[in-house]
C-alpha positions in Angstrom: 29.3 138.6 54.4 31.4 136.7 51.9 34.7 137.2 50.7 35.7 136.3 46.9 39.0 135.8 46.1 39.9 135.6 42.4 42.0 132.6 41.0 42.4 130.7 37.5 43.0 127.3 38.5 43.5 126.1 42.0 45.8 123.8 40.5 48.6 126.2 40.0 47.0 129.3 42.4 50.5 129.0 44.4 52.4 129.0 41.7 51.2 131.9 39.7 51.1 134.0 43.4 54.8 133.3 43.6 55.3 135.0 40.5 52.8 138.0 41.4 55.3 138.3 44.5 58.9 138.8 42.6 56.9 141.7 40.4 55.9 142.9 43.8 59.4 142.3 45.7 61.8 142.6 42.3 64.5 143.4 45.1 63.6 140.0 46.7 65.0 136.4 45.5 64.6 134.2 42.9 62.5 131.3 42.3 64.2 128.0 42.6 62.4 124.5 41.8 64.2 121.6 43.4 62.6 118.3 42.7 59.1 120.0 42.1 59.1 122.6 44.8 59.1 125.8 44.6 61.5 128.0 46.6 62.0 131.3 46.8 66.0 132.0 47.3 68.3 135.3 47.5 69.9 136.4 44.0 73.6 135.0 43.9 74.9 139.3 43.9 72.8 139.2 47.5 73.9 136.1 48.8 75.7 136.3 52.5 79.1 134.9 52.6 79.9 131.7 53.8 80.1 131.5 57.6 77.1 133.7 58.2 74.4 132.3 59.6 71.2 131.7 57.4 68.2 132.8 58.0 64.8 130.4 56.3 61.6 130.7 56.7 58.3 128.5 55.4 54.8 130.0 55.1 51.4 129.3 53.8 50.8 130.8 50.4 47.9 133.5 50.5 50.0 135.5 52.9 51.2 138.3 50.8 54.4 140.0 52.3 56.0 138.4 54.6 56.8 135.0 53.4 58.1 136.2 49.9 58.7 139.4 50.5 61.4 138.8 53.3 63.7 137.1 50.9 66.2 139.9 50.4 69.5 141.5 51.7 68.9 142.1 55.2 66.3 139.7 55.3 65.9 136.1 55.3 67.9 133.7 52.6 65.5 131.5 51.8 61.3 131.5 51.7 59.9 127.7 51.6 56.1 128.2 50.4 53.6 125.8 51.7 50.2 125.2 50.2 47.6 127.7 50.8 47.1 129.0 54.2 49.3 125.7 55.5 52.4 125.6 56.4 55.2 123.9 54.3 55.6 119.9 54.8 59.3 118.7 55.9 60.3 117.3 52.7 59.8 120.7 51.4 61.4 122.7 54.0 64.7 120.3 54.0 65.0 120.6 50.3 64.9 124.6 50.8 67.8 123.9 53.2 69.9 121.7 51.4 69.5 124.3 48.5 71.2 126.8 50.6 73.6 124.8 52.9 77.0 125.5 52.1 78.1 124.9 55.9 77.1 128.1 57.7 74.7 127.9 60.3 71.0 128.0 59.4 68.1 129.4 61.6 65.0 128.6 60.0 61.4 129.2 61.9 58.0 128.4 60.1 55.2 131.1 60.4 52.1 130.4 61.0 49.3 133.1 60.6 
């Protein structure tokens, strides 16, 4: 059996999912590009205040749900997107942080499926 999945370019597959997710997750955050990555971030009305600890999480793109859809209040601050079905590299995932440090604590985990 073989399973087809529909694309236009591979060159910008992960971005155009990214924007299929905030249609999907309009409650969810906002798409942030520092230095060329893409970052999915809460909307400043949804953002924790400071002293709170953080919550981040990377993914591999093609996982619909839980990487872009857990960007929201009551759920994690910041979504770092890594290429498809791989996880995000360092450089991305410390930009991500640095884009929401503001000296709370952060707990970040990467998700692997």
């Amino acid at each position: 059996m073989m399973i087809k999945k529909l694309y236009n370019e591979l060159d910008t597959l992960v971005d155009e999912a990214l924007e299929g997710q905030k249609l999907m997750y309009p409650e969810g955050g906002d798409i942030l590009t520092v230095s060329g990555t893409k970052l999915i971030v809460r909307r400043p009305q949804d953002r924790k205040p400071r002293g709170l600890v953080k919550l981040a999480m990377g993914y591999g793109s093609g996982h619909e749900g839980p990487g872009p859809g857990g960007v929201r209040p009551g759920g994690n601050d910041l979504g770092v997107p890594g290429d498809v079905f791989a996880a995000p590299a360092a450089n991305r995932i410390l930009r991500g942080l640095k884009a929401i440090a503001d000296g709370s604590p952060i707990n970040s985990s990467i998700w692997l499926w």
